[in-house]
N, C-alpha and C positions, 0 to 999 in steps of 0.2 A: 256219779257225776258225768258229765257229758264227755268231758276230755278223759282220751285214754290215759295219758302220761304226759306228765310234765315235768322238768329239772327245773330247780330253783338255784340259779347261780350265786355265788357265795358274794358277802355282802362288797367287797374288794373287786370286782370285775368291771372292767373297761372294754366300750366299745372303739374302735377308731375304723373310721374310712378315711385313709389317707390324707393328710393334705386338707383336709375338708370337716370331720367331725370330729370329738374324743368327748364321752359320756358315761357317767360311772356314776347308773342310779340305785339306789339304794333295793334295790329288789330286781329282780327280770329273770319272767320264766317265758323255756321255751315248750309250746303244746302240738299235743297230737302226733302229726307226721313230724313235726322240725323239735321231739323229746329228746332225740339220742344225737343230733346234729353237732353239737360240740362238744368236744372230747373233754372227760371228767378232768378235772382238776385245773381247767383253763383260766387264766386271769387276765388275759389279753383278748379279746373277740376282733378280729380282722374281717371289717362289715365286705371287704372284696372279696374273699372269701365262702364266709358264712352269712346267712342272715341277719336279719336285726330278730331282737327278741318279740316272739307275740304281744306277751304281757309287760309294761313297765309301769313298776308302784315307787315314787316318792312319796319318802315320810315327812311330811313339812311341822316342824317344829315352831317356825319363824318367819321365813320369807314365804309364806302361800299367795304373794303375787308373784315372785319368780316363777314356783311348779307350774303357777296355773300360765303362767306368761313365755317369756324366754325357753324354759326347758321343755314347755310343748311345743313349741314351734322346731325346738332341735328332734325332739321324738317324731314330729311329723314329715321334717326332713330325711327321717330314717326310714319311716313305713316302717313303725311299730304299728301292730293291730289293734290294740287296745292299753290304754295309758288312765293308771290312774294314781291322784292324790287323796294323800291320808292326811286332812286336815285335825292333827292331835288335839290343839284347841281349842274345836268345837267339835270334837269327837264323830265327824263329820268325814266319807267317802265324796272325792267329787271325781266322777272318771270321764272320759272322752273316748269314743270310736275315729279312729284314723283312717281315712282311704285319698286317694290321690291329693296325697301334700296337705291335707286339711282335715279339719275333726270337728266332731261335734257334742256337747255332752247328752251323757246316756244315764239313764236310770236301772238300769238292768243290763249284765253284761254278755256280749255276743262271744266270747268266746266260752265262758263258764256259764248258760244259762241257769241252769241246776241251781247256784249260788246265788240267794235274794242279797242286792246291796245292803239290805235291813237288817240282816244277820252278822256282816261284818261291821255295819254301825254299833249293833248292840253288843258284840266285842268288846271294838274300840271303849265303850261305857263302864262295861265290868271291868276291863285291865284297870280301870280307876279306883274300883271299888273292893279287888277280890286278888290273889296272889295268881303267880304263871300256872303253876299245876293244877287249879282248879278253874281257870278260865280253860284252857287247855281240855280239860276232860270235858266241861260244859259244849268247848267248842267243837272238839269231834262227837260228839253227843247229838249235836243239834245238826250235823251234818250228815250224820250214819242217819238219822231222820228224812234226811231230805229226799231220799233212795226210794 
Protein backbone atom coordinates (compact mmCIF):
# COMPACT_ATOMS: atom_id res chain seq x y z
CA UNK A 1 0.00 0.00 0.00
CA UNK A 2 1.18 3.36 -0.62
CA UNK A 3 0.52 4.69 3.04
CA UNK A 4 3.24 3.80 5.39
CA UNK A 5 0.98 3.70 8.64
CA UNK A 6 -2.05 4.69 9.59
CA UNK A 7 -4.22 4.64 13.07
CA UNK A 8 -7.67 4.02 13.02
CA UNK A 9 -9.26 5.90 15.89
CA UNK A 10 -11.80 3.88 17.91
CA UNK A 11 -15.30 4.21 16.91
CA UNK A 12 -16.29 6.94 20.15
CA UNK A 13 -13.70 9.76 19.19
CA UNK A 14 -14.63 13.40 18.89
CA UNK A 15 -13.22 16.15 17.19
CA UNK A 16 -13.64 19.68 18.56
CA UNK A 17 -11.99 23.20 17.56
CA UNK A 18 -13.32 25.21 20.06
CA UNK A 19 -16.23 27.29 20.11
CA UNK A 20 -16.68 26.46 16.51
CA UNK A 21 -16.77 22.56 15.60
CA UNK A 22 -17.48 19.11 17.59
CA UNK A 23 -17.58 15.89 14.97
CA UNK A 24 -17.60 12.14 15.92
CA UNK A 25 -17.61 10.30 12.65
CA UNK A 26 -17.92 7.03 12.45
CA UNK A 27 -14.31 6.10 11.23
CA UNK A 28 -10.95 8.62 10.99
CA UNK A 29 -7.59 7.60 10.13
CA UNK A 30 -4.70 9.40 10.52
CA UNK A 31 -1.78 8.55 7.35
CA UNK A 32 1.79 8.65 6.70
CA UNK A 33 3.72 11.50 8.62
CA UNK A 34 0.45 12.57 10.86
CA UNK A 35 0.12 7.98 12.02
CA UNK A 36 1.59 8.41 15.49
CA UNK A 37 0.31 12.23 15.93
CA UNK A 38 -2.29 11.43 18.60
CA UNK A 39 -1.63 9.67 21.47
CA UNK A 40 -3.18 6.05 21.81
CA UNK A 41 -6.22 5.79 23.63
CA UNK A 42 -7.50 9.39 22.83
CA UNK A 43 -11.29 10.07 22.72
CA UNK A 44 -11.26 13.81 22.70
CA UNK A 45 -9.15 15.24 19.39
CA UNK A 46 -8.34 19.17 20.17
CA UNK A 47 -8.35 20.34 16.17
CA UNK A 48 -6.09 23.61 18.13
CA UNK A 49 -3.84 21.23 18.78
CA UNK A 50 -3.73 18.40 16.57
CA UNK A 51 -4.81 18.08 13.05
CA UNK A 52 -7.98 17.01 11.61
CA UNK A 53 -7.96 13.45 10.43
CA UNK A 54 -6.62 12.56 6.66
CA UNK A 55 -9.35 10.01 6.15
CA UNK A 56 -12.97 10.47 7.28
CA UNK A 57 -15.60 7.41 6.45
CA UNK A 58 -19.32 7.73 7.49
CA UNK A 59 -21.32 4.72 7.52
CA UNK A 60 -24.89 6.05 6.17
CA UNK A 61 -27.48 3.74 7.15
CA UNK A 62 -30.32 6.34 6.60
CA UNK A 63 -29.68 9.84 6.09
CA UNK A 64 -27.09 9.72 2.99
CA UNK A 65 -28.42 13.24 2.18
CA UNK A 66 -26.85 14.49 5.63
CA UNK A 67 -23.18 12.47 4.84
CA UNK A 68 -23.19 13.68 1.63
CA UNK A 69 -24.62 17.32 2.63
CA UNK A 70 -24.19 18.99 6.15
CA UNK A 71 -21.40 16.63 7.39
CA UNK A 72 -19.35 17.44 4.33
CA UNK A 73 -19.33 20.71 4.51
CA UNK A 74 -18.35 20.34 8.42
CA UNK A 75 -15.38 17.89 7.08
CA UNK A 76 -14.41 20.53 4.64
CA UNK A 77 -14.43 23.12 7.40
CA UNK A 78 -11.88 21.08 9.05
CA UNK A 79 -9.47 20.32 5.95
CA UNK A 80 -9.87 16.61 6.22
CA UNK A 81 -8.03 15.19 3.02
CA UNK A 82 -10.13 12.81 1.90
CA UNK A 83 -13.86 11.98 3.12
CA UNK A 84 -15.74 9.37 2.25
CA UNK A 85 -19.56 7.74 2.53
CA UNK A 86 -20.49 4.15 2.74
CA UNK A 87 -23.82 4.17 1.14
CA UNK A 88 -24.98 0.54 2.91
CA UNK A 89 -28.17 0.62 0.75
CA UNK A 90 -26.80 0.51 -2.24
CA UNK A 91 -23.73 -1.07 -1.21
CA UNK A 92 -22.33 2.00 -2.80
CA UNK A 93 -18.56 4.08 -1.83
CA UNK A 94 -19.23 7.76 -2.73
CA UNK A 95 -15.93 9.63 -1.55
CA UNK A 96 -14.76 13.33 -2.01
CA UNK A 97 -11.02 15.07 -2.20
CA UNK A 98 -10.99 18.16 0.20
CA UNK A 99 -8.59 21.08 -0.45
CA UNK A 100 -9.14 24.78 0.34
CA UNK A 101 -12.74 24.58 2.07
CA UNK A 102 -14.18 22.71 -0.85
CA UNK A 103 -14.33 19.19 -2.44
CA UNK A 104 -14.95 17.23 -5.12
CA UNK A 105 -16.08 13.70 -5.82
CA UNK A 106 -13.39 11.29 -6.79
CA UNK A 107 -13.30 7.92 -8.03
CA UNK A 108 -10.15 6.76 -7.01
CA UNK A 109 -8.61 7.75 -3.83
CA UNK A 110 -5.57 10.26 -3.37
CA UNK A 111 -4.34 9.25 -0.38
CA UNK A 112 -4.65 5.31 -0.74
CA UNK A 113 -4.15 4.92 -4.38
CA UNK A 114 -3.07 1.31 -4.17
CA UNK A 115 -6.92 0.70 -2.99
CA UNK A 116 -9.51 0.35 -6.14
CA UNK A 117 -12.83 2.00 -4.78
CA UNK A 118 -14.09 -1.40 -6.72
CA UNK A 119 -12.71 -3.48 -4.20
CA UNK A 120 -14.16 -1.91 -1.13
CA UNK A 121 -17.62 -1.86 -3.11
CA UNK A 122 -17.42 -5.59 -3.67
CA UNK A 123 -16.90 -5.92 0.23
CA UNK A 124 -19.55 -3.92 1.05
CA UNK A 125 -21.67 -6.70 -1.40
CA UNK A 126 -20.21 -9.90 0.29
CA UNK A 127 -20.77 -8.55 3.93
CA UNK A 128 -24.46 -9.17 2.41
CA UNK A 129 -23.92 -12.50 1.42
CA UNK A 130 -20.99 -14.14 3.42
CA UNK A 131 -20.15 -14.14 7.52
CA UNK A 132 -17.07 -11.37 9.11
CA UNK A 133 -14.27 -14.17 9.07
CA UNK A 134 -14.55 -15.06 5.65
CA UNK A 135 -15.23 -11.69 4.11
CA UNK A 136 -12.22 -10.71 6.28
CA UNK A 137 -9.90 -13.36 4.89
CA UNK A 138 -11.18 -12.74 1.15
CA UNK A 139 -10.50 -9.07 1.96
CA UNK A 140 -6.92 -9.32 3.04
CA UNK A 141 -6.54 -11.84 0.31
CA UNK A 142 -7.50 -9.43 -2.46
CA UNK A 143 -5.29 -6.78 -0.87
CA UNK A 144 -2.02 -8.84 -0.24
CA UNK A 145 -2.76 -9.11 -4.17
CA UNK A 146 -2.81 -5.61 -4.79
CA UNK A 147 1.21 -5.50 -3.74
Amino acid sequence: MAAKGFLPLVWNCTFRKAGEIEVQPDLAFYLNENAEVIPPDTSLVDLTVYPAPDLVIEIAKTFLSEDLGSKRMLYERLEVKEYWVVDVRNTELIAFAIFNGGSWQITQSQLLPMLPFSLLEEALQRSRETGRSQLYAWLLNQIQNLR
